[in-house]
RODO-2510 file (C-alpha; in nm, 4 decimals, decimal comma):
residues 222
     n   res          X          Y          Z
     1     x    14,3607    -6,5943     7,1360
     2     x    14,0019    -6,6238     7,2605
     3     x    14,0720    -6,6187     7,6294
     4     x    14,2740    -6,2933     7,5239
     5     x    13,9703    -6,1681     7,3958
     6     x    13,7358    -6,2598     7,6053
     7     x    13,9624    -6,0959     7,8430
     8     x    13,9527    -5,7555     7,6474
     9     x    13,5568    -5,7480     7,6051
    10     x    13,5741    -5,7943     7,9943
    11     x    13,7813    -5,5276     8,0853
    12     x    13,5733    -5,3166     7,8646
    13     x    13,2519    -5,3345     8,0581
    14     x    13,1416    -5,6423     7,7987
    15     x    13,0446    -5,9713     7,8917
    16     x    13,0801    -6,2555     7,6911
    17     x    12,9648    -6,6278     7,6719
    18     x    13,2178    -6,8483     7,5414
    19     x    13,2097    -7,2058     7,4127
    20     x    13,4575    -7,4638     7,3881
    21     x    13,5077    -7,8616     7,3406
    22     x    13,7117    -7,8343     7,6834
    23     x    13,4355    -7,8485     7,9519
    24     x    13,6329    -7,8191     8,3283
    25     x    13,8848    -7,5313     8,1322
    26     x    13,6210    -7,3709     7,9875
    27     x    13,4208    -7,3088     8,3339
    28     x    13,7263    -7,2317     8,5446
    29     x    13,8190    -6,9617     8,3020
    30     x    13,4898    -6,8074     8,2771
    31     x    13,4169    -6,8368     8,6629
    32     x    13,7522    -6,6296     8,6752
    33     x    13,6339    -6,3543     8,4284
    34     x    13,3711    -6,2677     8,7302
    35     x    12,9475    -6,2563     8,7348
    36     x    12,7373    -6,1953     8,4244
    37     x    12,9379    -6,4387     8,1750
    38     x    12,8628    -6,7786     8,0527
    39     x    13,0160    -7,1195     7,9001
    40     x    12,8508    -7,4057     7,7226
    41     x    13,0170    -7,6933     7,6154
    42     x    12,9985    -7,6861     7,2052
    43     x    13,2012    -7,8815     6,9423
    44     x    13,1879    -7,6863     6,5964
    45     x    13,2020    -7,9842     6,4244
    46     x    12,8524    -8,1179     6,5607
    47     x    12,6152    -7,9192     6,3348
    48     x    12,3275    -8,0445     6,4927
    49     x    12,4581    -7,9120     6,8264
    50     x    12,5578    -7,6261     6,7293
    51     x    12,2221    -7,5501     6,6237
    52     x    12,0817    -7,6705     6,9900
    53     x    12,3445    -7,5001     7,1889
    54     x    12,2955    -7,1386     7,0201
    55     x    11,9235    -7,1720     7,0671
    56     x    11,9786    -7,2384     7,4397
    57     x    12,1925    -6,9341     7,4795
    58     x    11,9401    -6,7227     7,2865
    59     x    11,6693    -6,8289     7,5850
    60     x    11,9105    -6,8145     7,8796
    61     x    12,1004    -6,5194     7,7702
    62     x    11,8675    -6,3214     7,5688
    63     x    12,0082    -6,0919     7,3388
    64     x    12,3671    -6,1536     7,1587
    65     x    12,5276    -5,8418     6,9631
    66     x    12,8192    -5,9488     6,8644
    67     x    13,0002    -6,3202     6,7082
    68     x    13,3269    -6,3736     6,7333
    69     x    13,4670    -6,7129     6,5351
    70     x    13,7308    -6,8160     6,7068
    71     x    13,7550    -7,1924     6,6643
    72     x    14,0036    -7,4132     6,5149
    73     x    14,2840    -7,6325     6,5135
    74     x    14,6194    -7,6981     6,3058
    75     x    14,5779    -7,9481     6,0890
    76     x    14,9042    -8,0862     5,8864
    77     x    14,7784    -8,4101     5,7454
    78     x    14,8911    -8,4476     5,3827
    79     x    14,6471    -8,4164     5,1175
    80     x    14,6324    -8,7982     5,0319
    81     x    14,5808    -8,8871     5,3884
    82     x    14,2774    -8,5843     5,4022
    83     x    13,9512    -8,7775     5,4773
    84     x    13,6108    -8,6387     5,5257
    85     x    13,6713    -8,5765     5,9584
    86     x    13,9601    -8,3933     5,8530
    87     x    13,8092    -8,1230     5,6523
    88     x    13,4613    -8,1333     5,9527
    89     x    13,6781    -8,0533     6,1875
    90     x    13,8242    -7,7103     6,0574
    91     x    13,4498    -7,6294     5,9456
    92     x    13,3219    -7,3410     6,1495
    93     x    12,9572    -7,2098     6,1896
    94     x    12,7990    -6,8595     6,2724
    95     x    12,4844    -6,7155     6,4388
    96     x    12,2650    -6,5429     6,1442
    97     x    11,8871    -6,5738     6,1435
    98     x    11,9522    -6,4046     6,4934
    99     x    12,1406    -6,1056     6,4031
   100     x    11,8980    -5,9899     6,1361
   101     x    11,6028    -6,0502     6,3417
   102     x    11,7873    -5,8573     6,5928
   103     x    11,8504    -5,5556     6,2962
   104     x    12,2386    -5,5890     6,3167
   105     x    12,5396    -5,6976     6,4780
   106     x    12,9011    -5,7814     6,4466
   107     x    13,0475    -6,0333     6,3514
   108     x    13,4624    -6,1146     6,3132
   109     x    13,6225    -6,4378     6,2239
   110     x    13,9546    -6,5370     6,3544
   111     x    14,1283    -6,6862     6,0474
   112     x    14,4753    -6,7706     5,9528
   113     x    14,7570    -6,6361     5,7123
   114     x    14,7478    -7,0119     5,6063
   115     x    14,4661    -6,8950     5,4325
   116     x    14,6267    -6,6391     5,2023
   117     x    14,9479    -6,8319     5,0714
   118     x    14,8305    -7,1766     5,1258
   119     x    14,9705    -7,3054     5,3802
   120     x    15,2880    -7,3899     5,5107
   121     x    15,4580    -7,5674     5,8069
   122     x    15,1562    -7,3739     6,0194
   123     x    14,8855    -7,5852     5,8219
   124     x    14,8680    -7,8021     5,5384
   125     x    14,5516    -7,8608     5,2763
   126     x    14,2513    -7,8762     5,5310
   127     x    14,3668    -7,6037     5,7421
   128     x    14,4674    -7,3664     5,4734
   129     x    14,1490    -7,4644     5,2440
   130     x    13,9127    -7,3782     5,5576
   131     x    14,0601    -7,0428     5,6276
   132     x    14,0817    -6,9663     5,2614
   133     x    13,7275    -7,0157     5,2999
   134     x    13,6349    -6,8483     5,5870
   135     x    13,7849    -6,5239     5,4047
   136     x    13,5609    -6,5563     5,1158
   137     x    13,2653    -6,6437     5,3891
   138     x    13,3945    -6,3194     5,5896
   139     x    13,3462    -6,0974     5,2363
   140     x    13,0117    -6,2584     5,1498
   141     x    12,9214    -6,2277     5,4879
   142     x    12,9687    -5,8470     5,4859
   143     x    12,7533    -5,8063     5,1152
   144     x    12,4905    -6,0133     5,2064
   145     x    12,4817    -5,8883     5,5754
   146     x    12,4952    -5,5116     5,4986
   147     x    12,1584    -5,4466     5,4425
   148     x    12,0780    -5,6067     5,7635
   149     x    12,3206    -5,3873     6,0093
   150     x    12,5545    -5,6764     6,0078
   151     x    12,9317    -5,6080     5,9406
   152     x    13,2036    -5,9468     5,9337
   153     x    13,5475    -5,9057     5,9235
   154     x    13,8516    -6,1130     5,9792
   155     x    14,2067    -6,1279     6,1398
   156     x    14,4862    -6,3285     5,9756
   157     x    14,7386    -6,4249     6,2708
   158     x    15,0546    -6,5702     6,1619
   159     x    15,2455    -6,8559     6,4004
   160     x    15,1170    -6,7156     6,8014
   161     x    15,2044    -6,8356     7,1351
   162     x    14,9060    -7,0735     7,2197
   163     x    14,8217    -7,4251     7,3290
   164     x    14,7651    -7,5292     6,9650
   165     x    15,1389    -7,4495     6,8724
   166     x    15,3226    -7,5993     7,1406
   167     x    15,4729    -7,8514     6,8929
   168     x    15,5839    -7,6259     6,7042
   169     x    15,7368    -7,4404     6,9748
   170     x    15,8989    -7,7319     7,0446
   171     x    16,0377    -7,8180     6,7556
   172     x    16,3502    -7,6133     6,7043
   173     x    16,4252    -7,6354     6,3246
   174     x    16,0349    -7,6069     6,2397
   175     x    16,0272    -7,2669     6,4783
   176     x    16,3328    -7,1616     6,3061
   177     x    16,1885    -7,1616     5,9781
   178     x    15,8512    -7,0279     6,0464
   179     x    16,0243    -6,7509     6,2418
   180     x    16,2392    -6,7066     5,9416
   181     x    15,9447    -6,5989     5,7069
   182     x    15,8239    -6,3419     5,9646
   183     x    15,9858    -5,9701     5,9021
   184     x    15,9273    -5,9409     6,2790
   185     x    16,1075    -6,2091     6,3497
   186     x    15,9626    -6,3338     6,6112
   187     x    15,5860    -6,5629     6,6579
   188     x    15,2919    -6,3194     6,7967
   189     x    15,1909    -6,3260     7,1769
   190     x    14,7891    -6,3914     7,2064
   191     x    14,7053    -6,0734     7,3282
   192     x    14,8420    -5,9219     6,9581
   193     x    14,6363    -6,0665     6,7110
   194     x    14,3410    -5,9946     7,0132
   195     x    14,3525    -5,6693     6,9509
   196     x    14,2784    -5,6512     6,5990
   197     x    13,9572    -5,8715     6,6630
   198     x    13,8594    -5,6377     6,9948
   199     x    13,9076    -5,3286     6,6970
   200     x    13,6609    -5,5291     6,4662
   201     x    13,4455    -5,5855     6,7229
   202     x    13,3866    -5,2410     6,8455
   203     x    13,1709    -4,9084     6,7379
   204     x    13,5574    -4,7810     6,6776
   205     x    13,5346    -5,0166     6,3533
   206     x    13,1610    -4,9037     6,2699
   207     x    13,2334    -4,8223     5,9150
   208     x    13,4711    -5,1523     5,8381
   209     x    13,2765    -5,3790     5,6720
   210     x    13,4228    -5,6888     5,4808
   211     x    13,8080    -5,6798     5,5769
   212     x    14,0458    -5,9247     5,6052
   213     x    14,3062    -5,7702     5,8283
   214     x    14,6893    -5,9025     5,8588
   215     x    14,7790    -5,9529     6,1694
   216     x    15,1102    -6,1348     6,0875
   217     x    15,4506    -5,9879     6,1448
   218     x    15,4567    -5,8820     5,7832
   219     x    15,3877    -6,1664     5,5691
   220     x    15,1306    -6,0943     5,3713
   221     x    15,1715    -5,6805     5,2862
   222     x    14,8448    -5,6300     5,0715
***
């Protein structure tokens, strides 16, 4: 979902600077998004170098207008097996003190239907738990951000097409079933779910301020 749109930005005259665990992927793909983007290595779960790698792309890149959370990983590890790496690793961190110094920007978390019933074959207790979080994050985000020029929204994909689901791809009766929930009927392509965040992301969405937007195949109908 974030090559898709850091593909979109791209192809709107935008450039981006992404940042991933996955150091040789992360470089060939932006070296093939063309001149004037950047990658840095970053692992979301390293607070402390979180902190160091967004202060090194505020002096190499100068200005940043717009944050895009787009980080994460399925996690389906029982609750009585949950230990404290479990829940750091679906934790997920934001630039702040920059946009308001800045006097505004944008800022859209990718989060997860998992996070509005709970869970499910997509995500157990962590997963679900962090997303449910990042919603309420997203909301308080947008109150506390307002008065600063800052927007946040979200965009709640159900199952898509990526790297992270190949398992479940794989696994015939477990597709079956999550398929089987979708009114679609069928799992999202990357690019879908993309273009809700691009929406959130542009002046088209100037006014939106604090939404959680279903991007699910009809799941959740709120």
């Amino acid at each position: 979902i974030g090559a898709e749109i850091s593909k979109g930005i791209v192809a709107g005259g935008g450039h981006v600077i992404v940042c991933s665990r996955h150091e040789d992927t992360g470089r060939k793909f932006v070296e093939e998004l063309g001149e004037g983007n950047f990658f840095y290595t970053m692992d979301i779960a390293d607070a402390e170098g979180v902190k160091k790698t967004v202060a090194q792309i505020l002096e190499e890149c100068g200005d940043v207008n717009v944050l895009i959370n787009c980080a994460g990983r399925i996690s389906s590890v029982p609750f009585t097996e949950v230990d404290d790496k479990e829940w750091n690793n679906t934790i997920t961190h934001a630039l702040w003190q920059h946009f308001i110094d800045r006097g505004g920007a944008r800022i859209v978390n990718v989060s997860s239907v998992a996070g509005k019933i709970g869970g499910g074959l997509l995500g157990t207790v962590a997963y679900a738990s962090s997303k449910a979080g990042m919603n309420g994050f997203t909301k308080a985000i947008a109150k506390e951000g307002g008065k600063y020029g800052i927007s946040c929204n979200a965009v709640c994909p159900s199952f898509t097409i990526t790297d992270m689901t190949t398992a479940l791809s794989n696994d015939e009766e477990k597709y079956k079933k999550v398929v089987g929930i979708i009114p679609l009927g069928r799992p999202a392509q990357a690019s879908e779910p993309a273009q809700m965040v691009l929406f959130f992301a542009s002046d088209a969405a100037s006014f939106v301020n604090g939404e959680v937007g279903d991007c699910d195949g009809g799941i959740v109908m709120d």
